[in-house]
LUMRO-457698 format. One line per 3 residues: their letters; for each residue x negated, y, z negated of N, C-alpha, C. Coordinates in steps of 0.001 Angstrom, whole numbers. Example, Ala and Ser with C-alpha at 12.3 -4.5 7.8 and 13.67 -1.06 7.14 Angstrom:
! residues 2
as> -13190,-5690,-7800,-12300,-4500,-7800,-13200,-3300,-7800 ~ -12850,-2250,-7080,-13670,-1060,-7140,-12900,30,-7870
END
This chain:
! residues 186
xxx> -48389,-2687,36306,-47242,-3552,36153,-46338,-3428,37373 ~ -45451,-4407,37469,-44483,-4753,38760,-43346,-3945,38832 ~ -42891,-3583,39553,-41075,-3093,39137,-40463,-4195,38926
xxx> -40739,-5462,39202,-40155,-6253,38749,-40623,-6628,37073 ~ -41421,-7174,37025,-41858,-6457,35668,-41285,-6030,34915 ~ -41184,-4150,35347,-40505,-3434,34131,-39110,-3838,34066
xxx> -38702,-4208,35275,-37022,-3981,35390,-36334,-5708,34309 ~ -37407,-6110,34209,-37182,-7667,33395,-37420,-7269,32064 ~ -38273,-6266,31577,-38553,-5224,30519,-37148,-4378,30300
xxx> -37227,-3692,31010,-36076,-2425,30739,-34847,-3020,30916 ~ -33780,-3773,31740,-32418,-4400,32176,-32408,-4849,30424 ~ -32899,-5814,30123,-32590,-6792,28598,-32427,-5281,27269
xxx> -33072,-4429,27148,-33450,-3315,26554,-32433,-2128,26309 ~ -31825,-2264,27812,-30881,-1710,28219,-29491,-2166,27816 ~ -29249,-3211,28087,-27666,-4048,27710,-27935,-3835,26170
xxx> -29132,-4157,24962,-29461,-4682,23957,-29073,-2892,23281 ~ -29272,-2284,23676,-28632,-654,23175,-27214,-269,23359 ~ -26922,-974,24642,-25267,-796,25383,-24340,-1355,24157
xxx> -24830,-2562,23891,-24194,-3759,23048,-23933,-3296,21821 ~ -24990,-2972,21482,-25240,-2150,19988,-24018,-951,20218 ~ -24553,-211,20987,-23495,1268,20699,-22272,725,20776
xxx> -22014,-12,21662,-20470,-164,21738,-19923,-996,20377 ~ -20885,-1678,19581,-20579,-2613,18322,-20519,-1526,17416 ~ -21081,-442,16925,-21156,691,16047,-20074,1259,16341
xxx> -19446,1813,17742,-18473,2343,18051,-16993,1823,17931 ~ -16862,182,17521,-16039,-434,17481,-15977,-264,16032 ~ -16871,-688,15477,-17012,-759,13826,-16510,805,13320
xxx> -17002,1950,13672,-16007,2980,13624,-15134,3308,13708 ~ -14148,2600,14783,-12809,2542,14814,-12257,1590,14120 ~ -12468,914,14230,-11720,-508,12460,-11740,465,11701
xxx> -12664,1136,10966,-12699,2073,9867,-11844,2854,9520 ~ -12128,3883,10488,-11016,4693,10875,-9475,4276,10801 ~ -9141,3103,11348,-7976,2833,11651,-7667,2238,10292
xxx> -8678,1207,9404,-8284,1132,8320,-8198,1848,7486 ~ -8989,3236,7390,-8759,4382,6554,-7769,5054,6312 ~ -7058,5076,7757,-6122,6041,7873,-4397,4499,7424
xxx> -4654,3447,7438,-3359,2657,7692,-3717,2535,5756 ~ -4537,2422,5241,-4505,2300,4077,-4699,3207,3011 ~ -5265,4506,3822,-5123,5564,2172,-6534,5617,1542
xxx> -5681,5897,418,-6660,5648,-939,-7178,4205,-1493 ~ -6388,3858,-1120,-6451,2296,-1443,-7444,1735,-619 ~ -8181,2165,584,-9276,1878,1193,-10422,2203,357
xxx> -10599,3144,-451,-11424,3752,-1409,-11541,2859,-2515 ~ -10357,2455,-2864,-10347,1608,-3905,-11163,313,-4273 ~ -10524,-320,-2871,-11071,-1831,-2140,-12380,-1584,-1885
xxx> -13222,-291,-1515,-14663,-405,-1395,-14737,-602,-3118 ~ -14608,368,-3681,-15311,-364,-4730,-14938,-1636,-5867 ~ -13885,-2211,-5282,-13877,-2850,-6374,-14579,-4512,-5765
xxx> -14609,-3684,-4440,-15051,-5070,-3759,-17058,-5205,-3806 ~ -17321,-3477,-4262,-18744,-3891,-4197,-19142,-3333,-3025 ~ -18266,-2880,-1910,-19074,-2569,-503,-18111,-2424,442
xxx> -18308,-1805,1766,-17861,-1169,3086,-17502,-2605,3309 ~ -17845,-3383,4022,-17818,-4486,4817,-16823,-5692,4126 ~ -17323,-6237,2861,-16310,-6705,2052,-14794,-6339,1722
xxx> -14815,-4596,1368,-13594,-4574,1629,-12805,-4569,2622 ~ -13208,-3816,3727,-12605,-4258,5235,-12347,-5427,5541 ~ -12857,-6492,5066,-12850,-7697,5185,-11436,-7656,4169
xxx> -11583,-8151,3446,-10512,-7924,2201,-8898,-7427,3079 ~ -8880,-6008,3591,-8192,-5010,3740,-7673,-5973,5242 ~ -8520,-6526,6126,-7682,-7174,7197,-6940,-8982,6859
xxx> -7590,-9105,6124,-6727,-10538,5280,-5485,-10152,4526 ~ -5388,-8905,4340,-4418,-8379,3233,-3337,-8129,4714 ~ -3641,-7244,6105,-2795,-7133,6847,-2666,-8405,7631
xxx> -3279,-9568,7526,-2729,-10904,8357,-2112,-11271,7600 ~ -1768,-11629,5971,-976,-11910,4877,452,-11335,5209 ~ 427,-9946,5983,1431,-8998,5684,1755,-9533,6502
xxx> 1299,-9835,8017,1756,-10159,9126,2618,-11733,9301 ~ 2214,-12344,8282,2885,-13744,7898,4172,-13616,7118 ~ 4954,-12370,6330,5797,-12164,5678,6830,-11809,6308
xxx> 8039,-12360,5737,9362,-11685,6384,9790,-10652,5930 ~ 8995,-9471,6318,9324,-7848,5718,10145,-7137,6470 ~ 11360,-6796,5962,12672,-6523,6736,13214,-4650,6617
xxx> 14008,-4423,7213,14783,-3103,6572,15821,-3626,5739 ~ 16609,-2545,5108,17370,-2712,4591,18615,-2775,5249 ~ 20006,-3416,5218,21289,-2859,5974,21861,-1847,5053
xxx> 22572,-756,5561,22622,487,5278,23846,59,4004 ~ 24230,-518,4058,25489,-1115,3070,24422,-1226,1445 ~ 23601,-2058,1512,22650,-2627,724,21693,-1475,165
xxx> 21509,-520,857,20704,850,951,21386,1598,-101 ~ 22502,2140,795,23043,2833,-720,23124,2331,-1754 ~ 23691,847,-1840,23709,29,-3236,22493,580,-4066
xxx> 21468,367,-3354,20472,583,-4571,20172,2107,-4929 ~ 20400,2856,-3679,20688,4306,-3782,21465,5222,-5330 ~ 22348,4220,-5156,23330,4370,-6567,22668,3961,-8026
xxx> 22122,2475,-7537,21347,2196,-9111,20510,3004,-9300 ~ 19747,3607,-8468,18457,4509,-9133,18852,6062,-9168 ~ 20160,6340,-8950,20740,7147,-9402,21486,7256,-11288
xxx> 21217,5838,-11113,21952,5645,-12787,20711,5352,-13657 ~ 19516,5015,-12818,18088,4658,-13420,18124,6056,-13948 ~ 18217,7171,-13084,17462,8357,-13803,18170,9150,-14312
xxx> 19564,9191,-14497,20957,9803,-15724,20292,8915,-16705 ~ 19738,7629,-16901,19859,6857,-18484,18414,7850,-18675 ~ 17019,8247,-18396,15879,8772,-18753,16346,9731,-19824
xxx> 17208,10589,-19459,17432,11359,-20901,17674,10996,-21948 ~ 18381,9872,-22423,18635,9670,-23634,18143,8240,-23665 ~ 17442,7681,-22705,16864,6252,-23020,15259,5940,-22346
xxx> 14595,6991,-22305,13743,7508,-21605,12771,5828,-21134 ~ 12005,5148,-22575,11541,4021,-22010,12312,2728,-21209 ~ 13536,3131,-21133,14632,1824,-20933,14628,2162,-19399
xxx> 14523,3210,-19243,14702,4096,-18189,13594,3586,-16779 ~ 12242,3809,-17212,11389,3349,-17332,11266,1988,-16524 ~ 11353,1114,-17427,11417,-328,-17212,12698,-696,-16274
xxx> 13697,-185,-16117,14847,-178,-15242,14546,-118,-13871 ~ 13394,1163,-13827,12709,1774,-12582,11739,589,-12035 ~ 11219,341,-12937,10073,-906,-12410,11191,-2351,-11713
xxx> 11800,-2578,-12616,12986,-3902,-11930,13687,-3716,-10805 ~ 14122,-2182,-11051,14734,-2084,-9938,13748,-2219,-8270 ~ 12745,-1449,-8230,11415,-1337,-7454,11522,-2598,-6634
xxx> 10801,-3685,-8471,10570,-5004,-7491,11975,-5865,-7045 ~ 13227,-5291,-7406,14157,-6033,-6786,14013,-5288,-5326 ~ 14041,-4495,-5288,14199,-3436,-4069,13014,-4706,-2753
xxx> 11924,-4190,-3449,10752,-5509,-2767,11389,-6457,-1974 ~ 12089,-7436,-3186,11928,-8726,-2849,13090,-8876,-2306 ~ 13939,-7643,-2053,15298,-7761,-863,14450,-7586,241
xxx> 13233,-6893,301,12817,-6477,1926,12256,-7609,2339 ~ 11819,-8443,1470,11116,-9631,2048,9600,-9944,1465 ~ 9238,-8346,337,7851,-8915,-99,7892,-10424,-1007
xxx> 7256,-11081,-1236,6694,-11682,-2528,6584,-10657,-4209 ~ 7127,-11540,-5046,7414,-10303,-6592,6530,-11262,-7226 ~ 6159,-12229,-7571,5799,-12865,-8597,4354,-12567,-9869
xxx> 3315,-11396,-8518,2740,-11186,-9373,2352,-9838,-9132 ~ 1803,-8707,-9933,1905,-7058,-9931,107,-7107,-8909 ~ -563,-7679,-9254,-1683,-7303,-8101,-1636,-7955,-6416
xxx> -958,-9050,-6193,-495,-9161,-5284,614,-8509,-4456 ~ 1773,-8020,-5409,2478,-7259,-4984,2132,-6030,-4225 ~ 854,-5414,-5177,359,-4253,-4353,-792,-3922,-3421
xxx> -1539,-5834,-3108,-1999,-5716,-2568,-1338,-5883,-1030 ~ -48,-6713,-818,1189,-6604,234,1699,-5484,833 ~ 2063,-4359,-601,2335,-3257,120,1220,-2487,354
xxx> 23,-2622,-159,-1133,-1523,543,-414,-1757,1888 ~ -444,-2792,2698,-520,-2804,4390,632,-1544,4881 ~ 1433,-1901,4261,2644,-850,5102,2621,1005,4532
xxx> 2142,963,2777,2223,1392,2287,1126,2448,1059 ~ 640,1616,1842,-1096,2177,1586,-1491,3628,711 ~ -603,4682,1394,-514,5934,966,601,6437,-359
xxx> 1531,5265,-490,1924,5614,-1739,1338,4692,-3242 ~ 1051,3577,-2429,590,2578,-3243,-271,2873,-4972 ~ -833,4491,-4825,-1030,4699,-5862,-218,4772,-6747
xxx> 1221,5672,-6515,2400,5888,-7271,2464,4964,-7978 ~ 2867,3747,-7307,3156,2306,-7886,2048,1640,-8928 ~ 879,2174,-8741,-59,1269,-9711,134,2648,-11248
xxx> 165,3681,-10993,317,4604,-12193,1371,4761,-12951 ~ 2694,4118,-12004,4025,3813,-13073,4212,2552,-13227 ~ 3086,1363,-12857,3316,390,-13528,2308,536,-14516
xxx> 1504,1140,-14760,567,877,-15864,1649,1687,-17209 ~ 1836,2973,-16805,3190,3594,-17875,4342,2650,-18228 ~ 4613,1753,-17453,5819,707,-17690,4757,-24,-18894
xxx> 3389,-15,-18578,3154,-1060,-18956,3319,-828,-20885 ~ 2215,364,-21330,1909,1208,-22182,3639,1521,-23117 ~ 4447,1650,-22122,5970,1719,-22868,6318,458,-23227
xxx> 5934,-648,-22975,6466,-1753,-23750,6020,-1813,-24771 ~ 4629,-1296,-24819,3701,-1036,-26613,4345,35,-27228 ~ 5362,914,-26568,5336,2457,-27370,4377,3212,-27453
xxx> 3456,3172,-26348,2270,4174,-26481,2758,4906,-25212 ~ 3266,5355,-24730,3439,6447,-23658,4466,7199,-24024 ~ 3763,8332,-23683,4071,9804,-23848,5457,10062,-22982
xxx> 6373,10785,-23541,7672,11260,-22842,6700,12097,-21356 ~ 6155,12592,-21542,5656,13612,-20285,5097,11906,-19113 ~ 4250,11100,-19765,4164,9952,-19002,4868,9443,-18412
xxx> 5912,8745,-19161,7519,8021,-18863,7859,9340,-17608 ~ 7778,10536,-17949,8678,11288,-16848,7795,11179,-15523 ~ 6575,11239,-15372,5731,11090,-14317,5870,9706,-13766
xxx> 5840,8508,-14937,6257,7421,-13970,7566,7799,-13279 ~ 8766,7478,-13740,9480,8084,-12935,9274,8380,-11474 ~ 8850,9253,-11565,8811,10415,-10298,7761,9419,-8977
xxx> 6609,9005,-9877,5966,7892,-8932,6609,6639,-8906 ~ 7669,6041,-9383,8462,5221,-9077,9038,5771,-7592 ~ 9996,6771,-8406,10851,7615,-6564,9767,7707,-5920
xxx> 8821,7654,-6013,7957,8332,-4373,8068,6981,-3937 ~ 7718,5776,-4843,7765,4311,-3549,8648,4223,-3571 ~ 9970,4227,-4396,11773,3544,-4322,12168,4364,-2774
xxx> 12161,5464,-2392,12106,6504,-1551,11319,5505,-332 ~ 10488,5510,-333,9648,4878,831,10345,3381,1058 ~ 10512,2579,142,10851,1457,508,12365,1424,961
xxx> 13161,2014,574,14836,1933,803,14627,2940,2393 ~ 13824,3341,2844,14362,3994,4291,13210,3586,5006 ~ 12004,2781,4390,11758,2291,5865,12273,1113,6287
xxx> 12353,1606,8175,12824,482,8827,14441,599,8915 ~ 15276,1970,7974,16340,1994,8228,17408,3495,8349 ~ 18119,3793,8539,18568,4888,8688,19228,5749,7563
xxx> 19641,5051,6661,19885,5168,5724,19727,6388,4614 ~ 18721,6802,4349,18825,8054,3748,17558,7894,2339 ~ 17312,8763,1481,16568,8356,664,17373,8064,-844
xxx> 16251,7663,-1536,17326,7186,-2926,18060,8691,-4038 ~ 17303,9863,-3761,17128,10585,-4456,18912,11407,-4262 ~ 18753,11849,-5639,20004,12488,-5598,20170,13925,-5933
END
């Protein structure tokens, strides 16, 4: 055979491996980068989507969605305001424990829909904040399901108190990002 030959052999062979590695190596970093910007909730989206690829897919429509929203900070005036209500959210838990509860959830999605998310519906809502929020986003799906269970009267005082607490972990996250402000907790 020719060197020209091989080199018409080997050159095409060559780029056709280059191409590849660098496509595997890219596809690793999306991953990565979506793993780490979304949490658990990357875990989630694989399976509920059925697969790696689907949900990534999924998971970057969810951050161009985000990227179309007017998601704001808070002004520090407005900050404490709510600082205060969820200070009175969790004095009423003792003696009004499910009211308490459901206070926490309203307050949440008012909190939201001052920053600029969309409220209208609870799986969209959290599929919005996966993008920013990815890593607390569980909190929020385990004290809305307890919000949910307390409107039946089936949740447990030890429940109601755990929602709670995963309420503050997102009320906390949402009232100081983007602002200086301080956290809600008292």
């Amino acid at each position: 055979m020719s060197t020209g030959t091989l080199l018409a052999i080997i050159i095409p062979i060559a780029v056709v491996i280059v191409l590849a590695t660098v496509a595997i190596v890219l596809d690793r970093r999306r991953r990565r980068r979506l793993r780490e910007r979304f949490g658990s909730e990357y875990d989630r989206t694989v399976e509920e989507a059925g697969g790696r690829r689907a949900a990534e897919h999924e998971l970057e429509r969810r951050e161009k969605r985000h990227d179309s929203l007017d998601v704001r900070p808070l002004d520090p005036g407005l900050a404490d305001r709510y600082a205060r209500e969820w200070s009175g959210v969790q004095e009423q838990f003792v003696d009004r424990p499910e009211a308490a509860v459901h206070d926490a959830d309203r307050l949440v999605t008012a909190l939201m829909r001052e920053r600029g998310y969309p409220t209208d519906d609870f799986e969209q809502r959290a599929r919005d904040l996966s993008v920013e929020h990815g890593r607390t986003l569980e909190h929020y799906r385990a004290a809305h399901e307890v919000d949910r269970l307390s409107s039946e009267h089936r949740a447990t005082t030890e429940q109601l108190r755990g929602a709670m607490i995963h309420y503050r972990v997102l009320f906390d996250e949402l009232l100081s990002d983007g602002s200086q402000s301080g956290s809600g907790r008292s």
